[in-house]
C-alpha positions as a Python dict, from the first residue, in 0.01 Angstrom:
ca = {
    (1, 'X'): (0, 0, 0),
    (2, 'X'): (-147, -285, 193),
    (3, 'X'): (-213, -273, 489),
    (4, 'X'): (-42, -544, 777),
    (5, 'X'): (-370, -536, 974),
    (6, 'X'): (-489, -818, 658),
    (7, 'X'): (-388, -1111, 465),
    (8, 'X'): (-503, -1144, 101),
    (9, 'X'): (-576, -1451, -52),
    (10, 'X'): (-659, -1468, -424),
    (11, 'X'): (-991, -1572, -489),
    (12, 'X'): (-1219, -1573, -840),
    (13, 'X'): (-1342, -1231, -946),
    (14, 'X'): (-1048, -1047, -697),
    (15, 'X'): (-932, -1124, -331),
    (16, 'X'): (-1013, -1218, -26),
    (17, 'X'): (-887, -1006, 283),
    (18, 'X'): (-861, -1158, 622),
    (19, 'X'): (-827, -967, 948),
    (20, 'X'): (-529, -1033, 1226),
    (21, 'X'): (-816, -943, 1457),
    (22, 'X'): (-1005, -1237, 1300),
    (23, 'X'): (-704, -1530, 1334),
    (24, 'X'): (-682, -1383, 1663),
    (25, 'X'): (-1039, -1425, 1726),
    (26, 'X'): (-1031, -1814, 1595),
    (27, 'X'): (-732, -1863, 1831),
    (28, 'X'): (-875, -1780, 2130),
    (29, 'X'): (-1235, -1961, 2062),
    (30, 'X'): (-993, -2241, 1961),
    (31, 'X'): (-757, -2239, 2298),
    (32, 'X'): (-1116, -2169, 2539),
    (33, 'X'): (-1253, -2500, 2426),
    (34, 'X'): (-895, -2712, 2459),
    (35, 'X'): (-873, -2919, 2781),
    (36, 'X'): (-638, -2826, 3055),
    (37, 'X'): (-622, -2481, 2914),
    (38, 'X'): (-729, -2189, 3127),
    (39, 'X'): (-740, -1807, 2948),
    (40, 'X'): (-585, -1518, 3078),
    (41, 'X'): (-885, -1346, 3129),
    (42, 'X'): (-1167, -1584, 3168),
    (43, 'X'): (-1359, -1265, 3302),
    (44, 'X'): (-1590, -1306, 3009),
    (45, 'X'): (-1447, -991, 2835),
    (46, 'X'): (-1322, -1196, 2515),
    (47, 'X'): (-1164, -848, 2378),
    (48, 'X'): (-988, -778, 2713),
    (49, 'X'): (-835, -1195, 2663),
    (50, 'X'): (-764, -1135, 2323),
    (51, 'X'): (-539, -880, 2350),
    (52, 'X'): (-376, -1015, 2641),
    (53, 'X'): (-371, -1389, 2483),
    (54, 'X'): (-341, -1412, 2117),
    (55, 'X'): (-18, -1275, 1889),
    (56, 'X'): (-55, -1331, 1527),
    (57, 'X'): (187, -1233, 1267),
    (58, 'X'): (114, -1283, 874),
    (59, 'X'): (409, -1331, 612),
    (60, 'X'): (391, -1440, 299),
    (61, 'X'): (78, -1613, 373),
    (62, 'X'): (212, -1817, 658),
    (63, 'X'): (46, -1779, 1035),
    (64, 'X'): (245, -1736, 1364),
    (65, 'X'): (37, -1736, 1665),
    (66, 'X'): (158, -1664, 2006),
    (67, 'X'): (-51, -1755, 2324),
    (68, 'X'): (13, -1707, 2674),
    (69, 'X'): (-212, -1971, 2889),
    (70, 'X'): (-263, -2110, 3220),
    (71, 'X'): (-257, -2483, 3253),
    (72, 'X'): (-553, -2614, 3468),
    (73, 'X'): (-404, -2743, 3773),
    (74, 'X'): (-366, -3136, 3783),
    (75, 'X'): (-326, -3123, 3401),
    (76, 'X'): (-5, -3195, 3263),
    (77, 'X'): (194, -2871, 3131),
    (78, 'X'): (290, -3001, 2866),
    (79, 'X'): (22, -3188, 2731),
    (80, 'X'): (-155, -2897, 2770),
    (81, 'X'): (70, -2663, 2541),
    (82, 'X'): (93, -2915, 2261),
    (83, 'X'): (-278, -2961, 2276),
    (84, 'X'): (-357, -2578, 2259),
    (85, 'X'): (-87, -2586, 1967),
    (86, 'X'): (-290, -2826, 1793),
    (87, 'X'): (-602, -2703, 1851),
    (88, 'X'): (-513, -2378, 1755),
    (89, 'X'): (-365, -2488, 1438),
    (90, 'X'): (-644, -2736, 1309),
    (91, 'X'): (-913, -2404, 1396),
    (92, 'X'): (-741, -2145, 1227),
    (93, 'X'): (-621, -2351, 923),
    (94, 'X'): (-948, -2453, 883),
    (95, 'X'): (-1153, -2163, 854),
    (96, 'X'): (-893, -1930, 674),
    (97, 'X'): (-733, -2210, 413),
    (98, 'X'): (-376, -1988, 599),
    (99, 'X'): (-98, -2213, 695),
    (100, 'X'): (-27, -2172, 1028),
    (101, 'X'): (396, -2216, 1014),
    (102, 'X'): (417, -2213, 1408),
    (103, 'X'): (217, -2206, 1722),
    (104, 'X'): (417, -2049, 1972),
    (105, 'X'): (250, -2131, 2361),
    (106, 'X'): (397, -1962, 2683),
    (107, 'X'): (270, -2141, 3009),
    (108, 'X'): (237, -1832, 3236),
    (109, 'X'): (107, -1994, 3535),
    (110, 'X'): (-143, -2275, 3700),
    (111, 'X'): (-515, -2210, 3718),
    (112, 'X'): (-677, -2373, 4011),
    (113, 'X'): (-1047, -2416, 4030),
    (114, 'X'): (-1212, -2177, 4216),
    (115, 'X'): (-1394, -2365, 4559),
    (116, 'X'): (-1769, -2421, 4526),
    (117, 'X'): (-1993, -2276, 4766),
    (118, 'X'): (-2234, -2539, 4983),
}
């Protein structure tokens, strides 16, 4: 019985098994480097943002992610979303040869920068 924790892929010789954890993992690295996109958890605890950031469900070899960001404030919502989609899609596609079938992005709120201290 396999388990729904990995994807298999065929490769030469046997398979390949990928991790949920590791799409998840991709995603997030993917969405903390997109512009106008703020994490959950920026606290620096990337396991603690993960799990409160990144959905992935695997079928039939087809990826759907679901993210729940922040939008920087003064950045388009919008623009933001589609980017993160993106982002997330070219990252993940990229380094697991999956097809990623649908980025799904919830705007949860605005992130405003903290004020710097003189």
């Amino acid at each position: 019985m396999e388990n729904k924790d990995y994807t298999s892929l065929p490769a030469d010789g046997g398979s390949i098994k990928i991790s949920e954890e590791v799409i998840a993992t991709i995603a997030l690295e993917a969405l903390s480097h997109t512009e106008g996109v703020v994490l959950p958890a920026a606290s620096g605890n990337k396991q603690h943002a993960k799990q409160k950031t990144i959905r992935v469900k695997v079928e039939d070899g087809n990826v759907t992610i679901s993210a729940a960001i922040f939008a920087a404030y003064g950045t388009s919502v919008l623009d933001a979303a589609k980017r993160a989609q993106s982002e997330v899609t070219e990252a993940v596609g990229a380094m697991t040869g999956l097809t990623v079938s649908a980025v799904n992005v919830t705007v949860i709120g605005i992130a405003f920068r903290k004020a710097e201290k003189q």
